[in-house]
C-alpha positions in Angstrom: -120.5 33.3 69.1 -117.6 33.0 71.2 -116.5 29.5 70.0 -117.3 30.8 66.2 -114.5 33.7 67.1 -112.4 31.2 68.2 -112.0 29.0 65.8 -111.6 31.9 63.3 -108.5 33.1 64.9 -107.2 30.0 65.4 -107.6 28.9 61.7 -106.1 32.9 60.8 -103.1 32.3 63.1 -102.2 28.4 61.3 -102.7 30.6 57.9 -99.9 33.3 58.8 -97.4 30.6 59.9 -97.7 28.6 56.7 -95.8 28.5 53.7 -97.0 29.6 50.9 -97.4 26.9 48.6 -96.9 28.5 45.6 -93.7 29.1 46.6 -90.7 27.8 45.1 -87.9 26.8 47.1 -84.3 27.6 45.6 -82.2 24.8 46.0 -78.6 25.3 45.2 -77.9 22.6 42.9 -74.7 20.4 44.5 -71.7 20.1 42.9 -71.1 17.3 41.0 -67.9 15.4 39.6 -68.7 16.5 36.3 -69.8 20.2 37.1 -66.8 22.8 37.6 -67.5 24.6 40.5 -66.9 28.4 40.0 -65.5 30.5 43.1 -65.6 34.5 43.1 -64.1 34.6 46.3 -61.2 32.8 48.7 -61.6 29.3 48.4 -62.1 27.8 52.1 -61.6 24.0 52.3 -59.2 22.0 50.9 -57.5 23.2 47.7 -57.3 21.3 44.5 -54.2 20.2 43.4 -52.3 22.4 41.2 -51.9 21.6 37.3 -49.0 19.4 36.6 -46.2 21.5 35.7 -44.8 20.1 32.1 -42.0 18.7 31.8 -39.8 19.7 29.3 -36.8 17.3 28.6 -33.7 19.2 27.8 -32.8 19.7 24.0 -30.0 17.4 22.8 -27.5 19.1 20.4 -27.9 18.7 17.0 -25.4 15.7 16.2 -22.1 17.4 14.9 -22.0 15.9 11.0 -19.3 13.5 10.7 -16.0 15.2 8.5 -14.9 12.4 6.4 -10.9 11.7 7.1 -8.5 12.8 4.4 -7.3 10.1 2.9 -3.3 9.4 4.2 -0.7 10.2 0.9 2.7 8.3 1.3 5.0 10.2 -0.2 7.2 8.3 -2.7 10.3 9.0 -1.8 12.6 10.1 -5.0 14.8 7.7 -6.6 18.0 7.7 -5.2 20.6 8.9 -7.7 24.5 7.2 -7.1 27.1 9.8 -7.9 29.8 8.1 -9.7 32.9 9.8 -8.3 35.3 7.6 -9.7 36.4 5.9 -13.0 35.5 2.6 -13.8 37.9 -0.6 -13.4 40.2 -1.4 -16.5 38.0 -4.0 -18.3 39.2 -8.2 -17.2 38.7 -11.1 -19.3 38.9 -9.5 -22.5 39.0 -11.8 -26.2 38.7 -10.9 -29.7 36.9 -13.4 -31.7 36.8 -13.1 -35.7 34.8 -14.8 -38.2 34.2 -14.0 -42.0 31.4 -13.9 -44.3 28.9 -12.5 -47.1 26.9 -9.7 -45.6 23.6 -8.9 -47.2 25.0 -8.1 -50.7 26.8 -10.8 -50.9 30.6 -9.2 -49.8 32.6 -10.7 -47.7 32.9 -9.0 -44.8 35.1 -9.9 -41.7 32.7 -9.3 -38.0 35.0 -8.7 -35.2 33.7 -9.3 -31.6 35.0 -8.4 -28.6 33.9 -9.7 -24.6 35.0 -9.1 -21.6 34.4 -10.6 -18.3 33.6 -7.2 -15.8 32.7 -5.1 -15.3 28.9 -5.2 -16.3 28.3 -2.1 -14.5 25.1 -0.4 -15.7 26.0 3.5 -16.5 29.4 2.0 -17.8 30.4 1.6 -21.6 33.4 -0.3 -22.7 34.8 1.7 -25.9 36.8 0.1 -28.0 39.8 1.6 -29.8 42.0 0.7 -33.4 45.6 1.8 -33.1 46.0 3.7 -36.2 50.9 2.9 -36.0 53.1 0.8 -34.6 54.7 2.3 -31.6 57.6 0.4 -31.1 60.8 2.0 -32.6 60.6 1.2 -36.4 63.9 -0.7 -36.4 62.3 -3.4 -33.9 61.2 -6.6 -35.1 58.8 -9.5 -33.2 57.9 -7.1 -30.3 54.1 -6.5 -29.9 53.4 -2.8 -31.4 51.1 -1.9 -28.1 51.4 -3.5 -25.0 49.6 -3.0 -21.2 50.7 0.4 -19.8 51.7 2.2 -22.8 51.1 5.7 -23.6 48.5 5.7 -26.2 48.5 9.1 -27.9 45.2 10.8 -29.0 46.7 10.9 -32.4 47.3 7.0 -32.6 43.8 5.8 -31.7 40.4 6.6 -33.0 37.2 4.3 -31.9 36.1 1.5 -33.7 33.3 0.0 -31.5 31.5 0.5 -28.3 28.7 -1.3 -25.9 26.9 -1.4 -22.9 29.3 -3.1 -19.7 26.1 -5.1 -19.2 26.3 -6.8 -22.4 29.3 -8.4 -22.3 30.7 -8.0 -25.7 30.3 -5.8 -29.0 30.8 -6.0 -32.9 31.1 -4.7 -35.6 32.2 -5.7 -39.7 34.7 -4.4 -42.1 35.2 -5.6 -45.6 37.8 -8.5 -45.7 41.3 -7.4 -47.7 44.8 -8.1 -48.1 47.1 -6.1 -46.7 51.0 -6.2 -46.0 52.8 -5.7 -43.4 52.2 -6.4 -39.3 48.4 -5.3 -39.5 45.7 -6.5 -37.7 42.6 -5.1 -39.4 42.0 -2.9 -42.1 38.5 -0.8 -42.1 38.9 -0.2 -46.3 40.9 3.2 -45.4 42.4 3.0 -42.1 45.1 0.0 -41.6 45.3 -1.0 -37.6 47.9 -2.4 -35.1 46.1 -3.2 -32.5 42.7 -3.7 -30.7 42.7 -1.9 -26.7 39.6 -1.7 -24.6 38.6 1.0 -21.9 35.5 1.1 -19.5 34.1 4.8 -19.5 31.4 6.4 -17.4 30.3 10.2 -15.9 33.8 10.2 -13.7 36.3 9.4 -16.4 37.9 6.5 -18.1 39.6 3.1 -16.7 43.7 2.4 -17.8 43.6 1.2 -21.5 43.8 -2.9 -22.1 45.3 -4.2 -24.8 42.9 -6.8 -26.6 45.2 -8.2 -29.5 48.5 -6.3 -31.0 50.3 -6.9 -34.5 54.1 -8.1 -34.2 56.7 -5.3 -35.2 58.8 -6.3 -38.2 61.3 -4.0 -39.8 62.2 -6.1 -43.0 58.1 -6.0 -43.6 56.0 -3.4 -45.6 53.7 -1.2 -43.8 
């Protein structure tokens, strides 16, 4: 009886200090690289590092559009203008030159051409004068009736051709006729004594220059 009672107890005291074995042990499950672990409270232990801050790269300005240059303008500079302040020079080298023929109807005609040498000026025209009298004193007799340097009145001269300086030279016709007397050119109207020349431009005339001259003759018919 007494060993029966002691192995009872015995076997009842290993019982009471056993596990269970129907219970379950809770095993926290360890944290793994792939499993976040979650903390509710101060984290104790090393930290993790913290998130990478991004970088953000500094904005360039927005390139400044390119303003396309004016084009340069040269100004032309305006065509200088000479102001003629003075009268020409008397015409040099002067000749008349005469030669006769039919003109398109068939009359004969006389063309009269004068030249001269200068000037050939631009903006200069030579004019070219008829002496409409004798000027020497009616009783006179082989003496030129207009010579260099005499006073040619207004009244004694009307035009008769005119031309560029440039050119050189200038004609014109009148019908051929006979006429008495010291003339040098008849027009059909108008007898004349003499030929005389003067340049002309903007500032005035040049001294007249006598081209050719009829010969004074008192005993002659005029």
């Amino acid at each position: 009886m007494v060993v029966a009672l002691a192995l009872a107890l015995a076997f009842a005291g290993c019982q009471a200090g056993a596990e269970p074995a129907s219970a379950t042990r809770s095993v926290a499950p360890s944290a793994s690289a792939d499993q976040p672990v979650t903390s509710f409270g101060p984290t104790i232990g090393p930290t993790s590092e913290p998130a990478a801050t991004p970088t953000i790269a500094p904005t360039s300005p927005a390139p400044t559009p390119s303003r396309t240059a004016s084009p340069t303008v040269t100004p032309i500079p305006a065509p200088t203008i000479a102001v003629v302040t003075e009268p020409p020079p008397a015409p040099t080298g002067v000749a008349l030159a005469q030669e006769d023929g039919p003109d398109a109807s068939g009359l004969v005609v006389r063309q009269y051409t004068i030249s001269w040498e200068a000037p050939l000026t631009s903006g200069v025209t030579i004019r070219i004068y008829g002496v409409t009298r004798c000027l020497n004193p009616p009783t006179s007799t082989g003496v030129p009736c207009v010579v260099d340097g005499m006073k040619l009145p207004a009244s004694a001269r009307t035009v008769v051709g005119r031309g560029p300086a440039e050119e050189g030279a200038a004609s014109w016709r009148w019908p051929m006729a006979e006429v008495d007397g010291p003339v040098l050119a008849w027009d059909g109207e108008q007898s004349y004594y003499a030929f005389v020349v003067a340049a002309v431009n903007d500032a005035g005339r040049s001294p007249f220059v006598v081209v050719r001259s009829a010969v004074s003759c008192s005993d002659c018919m005029s």
